[in-house]
C-alpha positions as CSV (number, residue, x, y, z in Angstrom):
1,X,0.0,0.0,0.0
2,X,3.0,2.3,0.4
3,X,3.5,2.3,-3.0
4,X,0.2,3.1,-4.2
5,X,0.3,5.7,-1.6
6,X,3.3,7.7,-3.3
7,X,2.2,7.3,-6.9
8,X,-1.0,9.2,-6.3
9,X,0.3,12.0,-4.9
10,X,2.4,12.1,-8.2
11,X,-0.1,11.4,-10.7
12,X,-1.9,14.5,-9.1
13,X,1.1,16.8,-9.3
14,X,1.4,16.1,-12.8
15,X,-2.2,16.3,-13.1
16,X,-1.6,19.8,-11.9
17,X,1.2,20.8,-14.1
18,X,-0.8,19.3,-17.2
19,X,-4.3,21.6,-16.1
20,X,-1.6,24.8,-15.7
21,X,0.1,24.4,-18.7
22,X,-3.4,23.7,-20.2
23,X,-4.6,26.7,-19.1
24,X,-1.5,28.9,-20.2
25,X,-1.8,27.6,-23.9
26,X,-5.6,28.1,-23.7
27,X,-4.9,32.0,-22.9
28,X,-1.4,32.4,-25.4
29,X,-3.9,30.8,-29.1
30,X,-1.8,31.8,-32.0
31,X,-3.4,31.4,-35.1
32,X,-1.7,28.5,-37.5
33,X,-1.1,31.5,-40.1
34,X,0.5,33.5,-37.7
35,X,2.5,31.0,-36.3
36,X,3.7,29.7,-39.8
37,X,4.8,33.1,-40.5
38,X,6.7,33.5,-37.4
39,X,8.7,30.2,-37.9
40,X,9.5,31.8,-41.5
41,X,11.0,34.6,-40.6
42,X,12.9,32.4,-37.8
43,X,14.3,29.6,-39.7
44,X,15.4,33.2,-42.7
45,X,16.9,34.9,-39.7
46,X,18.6,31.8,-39.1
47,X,19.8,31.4,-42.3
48,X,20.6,35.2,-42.8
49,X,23.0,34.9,-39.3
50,X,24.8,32.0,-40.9
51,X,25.6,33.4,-44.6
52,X,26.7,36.7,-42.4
53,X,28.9,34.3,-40.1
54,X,30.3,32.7,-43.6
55,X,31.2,36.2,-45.1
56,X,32.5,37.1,-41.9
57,X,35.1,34.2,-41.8
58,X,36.0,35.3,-45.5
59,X,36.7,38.8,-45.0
60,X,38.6,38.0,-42.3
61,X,40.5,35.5,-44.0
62,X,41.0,38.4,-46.8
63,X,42.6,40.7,-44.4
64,X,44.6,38.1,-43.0
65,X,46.3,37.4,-46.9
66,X,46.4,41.2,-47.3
67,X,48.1,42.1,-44.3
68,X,50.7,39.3,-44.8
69,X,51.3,40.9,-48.8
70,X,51.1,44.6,-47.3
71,X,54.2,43.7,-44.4
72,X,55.9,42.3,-47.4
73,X,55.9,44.6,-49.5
74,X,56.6,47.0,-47.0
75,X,59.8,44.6,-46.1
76,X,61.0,44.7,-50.3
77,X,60.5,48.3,-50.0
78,X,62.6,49.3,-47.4
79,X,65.4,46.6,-48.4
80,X,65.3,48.1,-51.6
81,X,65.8,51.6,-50.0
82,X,68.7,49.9,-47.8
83,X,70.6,48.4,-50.7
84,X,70.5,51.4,-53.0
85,X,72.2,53.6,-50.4
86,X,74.3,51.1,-49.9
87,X,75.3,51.2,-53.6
88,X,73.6,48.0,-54.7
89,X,74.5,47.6,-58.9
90,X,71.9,44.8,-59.5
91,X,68.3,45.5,-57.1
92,X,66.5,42.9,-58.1
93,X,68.8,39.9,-57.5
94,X,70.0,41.9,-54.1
95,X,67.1,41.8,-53.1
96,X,65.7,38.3,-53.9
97,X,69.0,36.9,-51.8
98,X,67.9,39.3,-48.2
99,X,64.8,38.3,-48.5
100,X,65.8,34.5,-48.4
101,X,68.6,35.7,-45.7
102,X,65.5,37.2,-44.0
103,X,63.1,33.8,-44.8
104,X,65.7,31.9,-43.1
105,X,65.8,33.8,-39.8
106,X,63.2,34.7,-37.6
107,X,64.5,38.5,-36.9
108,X,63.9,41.1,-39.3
109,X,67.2,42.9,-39.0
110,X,67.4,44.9,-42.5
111,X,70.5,47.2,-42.1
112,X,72.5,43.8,-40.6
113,X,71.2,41.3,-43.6
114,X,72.4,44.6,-46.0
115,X,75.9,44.3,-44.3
116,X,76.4,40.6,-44.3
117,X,75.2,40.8,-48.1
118,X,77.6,43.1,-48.8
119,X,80.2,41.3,-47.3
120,X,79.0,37.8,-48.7
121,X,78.4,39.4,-52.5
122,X,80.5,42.1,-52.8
123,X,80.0,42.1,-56.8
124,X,76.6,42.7,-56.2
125,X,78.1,46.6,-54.9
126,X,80.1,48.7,-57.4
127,X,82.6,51.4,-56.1
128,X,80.6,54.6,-54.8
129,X,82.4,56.5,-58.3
130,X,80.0,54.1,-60.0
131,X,76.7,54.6,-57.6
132,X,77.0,58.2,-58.1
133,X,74.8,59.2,-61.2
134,X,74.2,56.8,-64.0
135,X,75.6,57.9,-67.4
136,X,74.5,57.8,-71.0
137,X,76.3,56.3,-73.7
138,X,78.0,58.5,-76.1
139,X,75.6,57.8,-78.8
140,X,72.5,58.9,-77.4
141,X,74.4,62.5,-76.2
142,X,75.7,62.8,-79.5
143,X,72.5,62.8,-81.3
144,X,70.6,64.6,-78.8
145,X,73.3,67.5,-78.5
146,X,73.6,67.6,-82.3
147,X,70.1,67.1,-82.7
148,X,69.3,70.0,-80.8
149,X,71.6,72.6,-82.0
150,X,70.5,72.1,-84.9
151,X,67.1,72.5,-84.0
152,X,68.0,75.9,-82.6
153,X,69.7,76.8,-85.6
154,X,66.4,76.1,-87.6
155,X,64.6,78.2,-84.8
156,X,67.0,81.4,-85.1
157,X,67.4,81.1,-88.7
158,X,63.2,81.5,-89.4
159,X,63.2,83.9,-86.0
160,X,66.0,86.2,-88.2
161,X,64.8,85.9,-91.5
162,X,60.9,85.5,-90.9
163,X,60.2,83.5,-94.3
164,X,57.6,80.7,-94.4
165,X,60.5,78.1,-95.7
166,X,62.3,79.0,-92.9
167,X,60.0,79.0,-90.9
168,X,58.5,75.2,-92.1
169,X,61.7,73.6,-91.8
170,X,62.3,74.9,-88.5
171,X,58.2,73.2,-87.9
172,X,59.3,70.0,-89.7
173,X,62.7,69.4,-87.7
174,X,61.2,70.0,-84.7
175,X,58.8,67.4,-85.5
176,X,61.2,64.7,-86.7
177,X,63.6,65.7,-83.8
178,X,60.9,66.0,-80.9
């Protein structure tokens, strides 16, 4: 009898819970319309959140690759800076061999990769007679001297005499010339 004594004092407590939730649903009635509506918008506010948590990730992922291509071109940059005051002859390939100096170690130390470079490669730096301005060859100054005085010869010659020959072949050389 025990036992039949503790079940019914259970059977009525969830008879009670039943009648009170029964009574709360009875007062919160949502019209199947309404309801279908509202799980709708849910399950697209659902789906909205993930494809904003998916671009999310992207553009993060984005700004990951272009910080890591921004610090290295900001790294080629100032090597390149580096090795033309230090009187570098050929950039590019100076440049290619820090940045595997740098690859290899984990310090960026610029100025010390740029002297061990220039002790390692030394033909890779010319004399500072060489670094200081480049020169043209002898060809191209020839022309462009001759080519010019000539030219200004043309110009004073139809500036002088004012005739319209003169004055068109000082308009045709500086045409061919220019």
């Amino acid at each position: 009898m025990n036992s039949v004594q503790m079940d019914e004092p259970m059977l009525s407590v969830e008879q009670r819970q039943d009648s009170e939730e029964g009574s709360a649903d009875a007062t919160k009635v949502v019209p199947v319309g309404e309801s279908i509506r509202y799980r709708r918008r849910a399950q697209s506010a659902e789906k909205k959140a993930q494809d904003l948590a998916e671009q999310l990730t992207q553009a993060n992922e984005r700004i990951a690759r272009m910080t890591e291509d921004l610090d290295g071109l900001q790294l080629d940059q100032k090597l390149a800076r580096k090795l033309t005051a230090a009187g570098v002859i050929d950039l590019e390939a100076a440049v290619l061999l820090a940045k595997t100096k740098l690859q290899d170690g984990t310090d960026v130390d610029v100025d010390g990769c740029v002297e061990q470079l220039k002790r390692e490669k030394h033909y890779l730096f010319g004399s500072s007679q060489d670094t200081a301005t480049p020169r043209k060859t002898a060809g191209v100054k020839g022309r462009a001297m001759h080519g010019q005085t000539v030219l200004e010869r043309a110009a004073a010659k139809a500036a002088r005499t004012g005739h319209r020959t003169d004055v068109q072949e000082y308009l045709r050389l500086r045409r061919t010339l220019l």
